[in-house]
C-alpha positions as CSV (number, residue, x, y, z in Angstrom):
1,X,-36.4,135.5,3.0
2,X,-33.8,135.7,5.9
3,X,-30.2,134.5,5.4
4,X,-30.6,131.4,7.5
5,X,-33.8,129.8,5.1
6,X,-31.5,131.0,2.2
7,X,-28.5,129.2,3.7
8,X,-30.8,126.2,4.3
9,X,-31.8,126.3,0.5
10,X,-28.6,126.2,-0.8
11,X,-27.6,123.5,1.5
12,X,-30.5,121.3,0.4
13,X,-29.8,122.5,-3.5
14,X,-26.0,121.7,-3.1
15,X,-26.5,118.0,-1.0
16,X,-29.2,116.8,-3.7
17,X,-27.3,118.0,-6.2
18,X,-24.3,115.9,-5.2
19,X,-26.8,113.1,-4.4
20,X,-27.5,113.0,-7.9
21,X,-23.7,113.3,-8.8
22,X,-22.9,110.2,-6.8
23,X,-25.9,108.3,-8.3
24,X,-23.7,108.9,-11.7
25,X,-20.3,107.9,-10.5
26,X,-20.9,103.8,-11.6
27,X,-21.9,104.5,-14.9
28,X,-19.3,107.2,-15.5
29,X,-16.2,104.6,-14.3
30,X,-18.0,102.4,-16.6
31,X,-18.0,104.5,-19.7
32,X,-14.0,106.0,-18.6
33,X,-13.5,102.0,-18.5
34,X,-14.9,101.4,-22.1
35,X,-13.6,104.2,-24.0
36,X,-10.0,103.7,-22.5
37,X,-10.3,99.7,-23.2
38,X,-11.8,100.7,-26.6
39,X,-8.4,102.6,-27.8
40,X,-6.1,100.1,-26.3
41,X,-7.7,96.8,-27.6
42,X,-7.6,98.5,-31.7
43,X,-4.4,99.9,-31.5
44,X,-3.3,96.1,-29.9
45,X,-5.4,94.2,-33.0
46,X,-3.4,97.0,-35.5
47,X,-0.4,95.4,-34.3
48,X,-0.8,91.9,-34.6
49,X,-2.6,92.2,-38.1
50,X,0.6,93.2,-39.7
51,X,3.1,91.9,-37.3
52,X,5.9,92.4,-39.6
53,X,5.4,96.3,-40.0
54,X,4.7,95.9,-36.1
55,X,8.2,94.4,-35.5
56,X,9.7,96.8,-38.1
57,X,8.1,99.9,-36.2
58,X,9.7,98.3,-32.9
59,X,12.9,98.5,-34.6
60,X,12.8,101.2,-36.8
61,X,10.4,103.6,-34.6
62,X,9.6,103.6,-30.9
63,X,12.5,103.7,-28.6
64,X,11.6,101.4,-25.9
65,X,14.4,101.6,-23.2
66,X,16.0,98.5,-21.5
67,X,14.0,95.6,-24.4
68,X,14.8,93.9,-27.2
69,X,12.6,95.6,-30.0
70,X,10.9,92.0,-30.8
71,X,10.6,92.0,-27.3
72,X,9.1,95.1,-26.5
73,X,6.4,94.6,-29.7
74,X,5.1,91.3,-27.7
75,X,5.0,92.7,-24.2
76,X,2.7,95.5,-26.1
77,X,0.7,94.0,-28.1
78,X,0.1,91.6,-25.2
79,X,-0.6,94.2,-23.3
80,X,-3.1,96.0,-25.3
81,X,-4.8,93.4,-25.9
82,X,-5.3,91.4,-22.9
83,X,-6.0,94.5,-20.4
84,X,-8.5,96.0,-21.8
85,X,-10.6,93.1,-21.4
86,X,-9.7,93.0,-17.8
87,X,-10.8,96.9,-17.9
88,X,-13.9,96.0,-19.3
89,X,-14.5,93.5,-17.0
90,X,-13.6,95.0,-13.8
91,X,-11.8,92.5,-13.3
92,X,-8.5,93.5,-11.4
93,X,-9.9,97.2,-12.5
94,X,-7.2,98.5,-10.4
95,X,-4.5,96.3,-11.8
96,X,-5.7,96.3,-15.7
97,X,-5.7,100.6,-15.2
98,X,-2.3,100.6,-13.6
99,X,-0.9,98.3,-16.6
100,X,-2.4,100.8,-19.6
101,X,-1.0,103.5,-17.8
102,X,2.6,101.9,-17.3
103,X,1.9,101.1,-22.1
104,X,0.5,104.8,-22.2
105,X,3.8,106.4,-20.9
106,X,6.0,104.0,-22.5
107,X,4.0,104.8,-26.1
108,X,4.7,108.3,-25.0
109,X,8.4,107.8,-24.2
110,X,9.3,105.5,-27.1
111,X,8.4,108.0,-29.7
112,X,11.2,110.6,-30.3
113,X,8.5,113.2,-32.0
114,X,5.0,112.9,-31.1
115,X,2.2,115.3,-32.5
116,X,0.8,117.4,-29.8
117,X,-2.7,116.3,-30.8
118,X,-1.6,112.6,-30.2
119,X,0.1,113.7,-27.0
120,X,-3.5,115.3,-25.5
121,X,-5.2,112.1,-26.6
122,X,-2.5,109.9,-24.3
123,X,-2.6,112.4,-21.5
124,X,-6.6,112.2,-21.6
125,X,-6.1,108.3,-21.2
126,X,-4.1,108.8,-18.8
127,X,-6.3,110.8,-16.6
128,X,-9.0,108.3,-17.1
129,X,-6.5,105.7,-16.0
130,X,-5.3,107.9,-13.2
131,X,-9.1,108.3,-11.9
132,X,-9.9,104.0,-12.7
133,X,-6.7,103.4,-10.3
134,X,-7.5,105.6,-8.2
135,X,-10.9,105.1,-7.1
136,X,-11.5,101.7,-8.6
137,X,-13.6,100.4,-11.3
138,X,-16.9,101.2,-9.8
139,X,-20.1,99.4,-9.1
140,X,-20.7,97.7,-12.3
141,X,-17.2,95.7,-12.7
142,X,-16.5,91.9,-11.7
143,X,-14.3,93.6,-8.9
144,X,-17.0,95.0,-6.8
145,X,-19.3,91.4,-7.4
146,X,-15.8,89.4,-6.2
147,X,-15.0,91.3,-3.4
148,X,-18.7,90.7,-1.8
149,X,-17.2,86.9,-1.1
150,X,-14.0,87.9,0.4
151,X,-14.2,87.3,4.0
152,X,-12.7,91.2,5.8
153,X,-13.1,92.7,1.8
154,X,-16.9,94.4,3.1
155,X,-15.0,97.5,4.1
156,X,-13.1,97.8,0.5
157,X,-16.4,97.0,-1.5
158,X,-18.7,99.3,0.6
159,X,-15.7,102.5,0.1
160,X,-15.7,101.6,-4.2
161,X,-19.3,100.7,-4.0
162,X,-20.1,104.8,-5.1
163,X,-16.8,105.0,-7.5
C-alpha cells in the first residue's frame, strides 16, 4: 500500500469519524442541558423548602457583594429555579446558560471557604455552561423550532442546527 491510498484511508477514517461525532452533538447539548438544569433546579427547591435557614445562610454565610442578604436569597432561588426550566427547554438556551453561569460564579464568590471537591463540581458546570452559551442549545431545544419562523433567523438556525 503506497502512501497516497494510506493518506486517502485515513482521510476517509478521520471525516466518517467526525461524521459520526457531529451526528452526536444534539443529543450531547441535550444531556449538558439536563444534568446542569438538574443541579440548579434541586439546589433552588432546597432553598425555598426551608426559607428561613435559606434567609439565615444569606445572612449568616454567603457573601453576596452589592445585595441585601434577603435580597440576594430571592434573586437566587429565583434564579435557580426558573432557568433551568428555560435550559431544559431551549428556550432562550443562550440566555438561561448565561444566567446559571452569572449564580455559578456568584455561589462561588459568596462562599469565603469552599471545599475543592465542591469547587470542581462548579467549574464542571461552568464548562457545560460555557459550551450551552457558546454554541447554543442544539437541535432538540424550543430555540432551534422558534427560530425556523423568524423571517432573516435561517442563517442562525442552519449554524446551531449541528450544536
Amino acid at each position: 500500500m503506497n502512501s497516497k491510498s494510506l493518506i486517502k484511508m485515513f482521510a476517509v477514517l478521520a471525516q466518517s469519524g467526525s461524521q459520526a461525532l457531529n451526528a452526536l452533538q444534539p443529543v450531547a447539548a441535550l444531556l449538558a442541558r439536563l444534568y446542569v438544569a438538574h443541579a440548579f433546579f434541586l439546589s433552588g427547591l432546597t432553598k425555598i423548602r426551608d426559607w428561613d435557614t435559606t434567609l439565615a445562610l444569606f445572612m449568616d454565610e454567603y457573601k453576596v457583594p452589592l445585595l441585601p442578604p434577603a435580597l440576594a436569597a430571592v434573586m437566587g432561588t429565583m434564579g435557580e429555579l426558573a432557568l433551568p426550566v428555560l435550559l431544559v427547554l431551549g428556550l432562550g438556551g443562550r440566555f438561561a446558560a448565561l444566567g446559571l453561569s452569572f449564580v455559578n460564579v456568584v455561589a462561588v464568590l459568596s462562599l469565603a471557604e469552599i471545599a475543592p471537591a465542591a469547587l470542581q463540581q462548579h467549574v464542571f458546570w461552568g464548562s457545560l455552561l460555557a459550551g450551552i452559551a457558546i454554541f447554543g442549545p442544539g437541535r432538540f431545544a424550543l430555540d432551534h423550532l422558534v427560530l425556523r419562523f423568524v423571517p432573516g433567523a435561517s442563517a442562525n438556525v442552519n449554524a446551531n442546527a449541528r450544536a
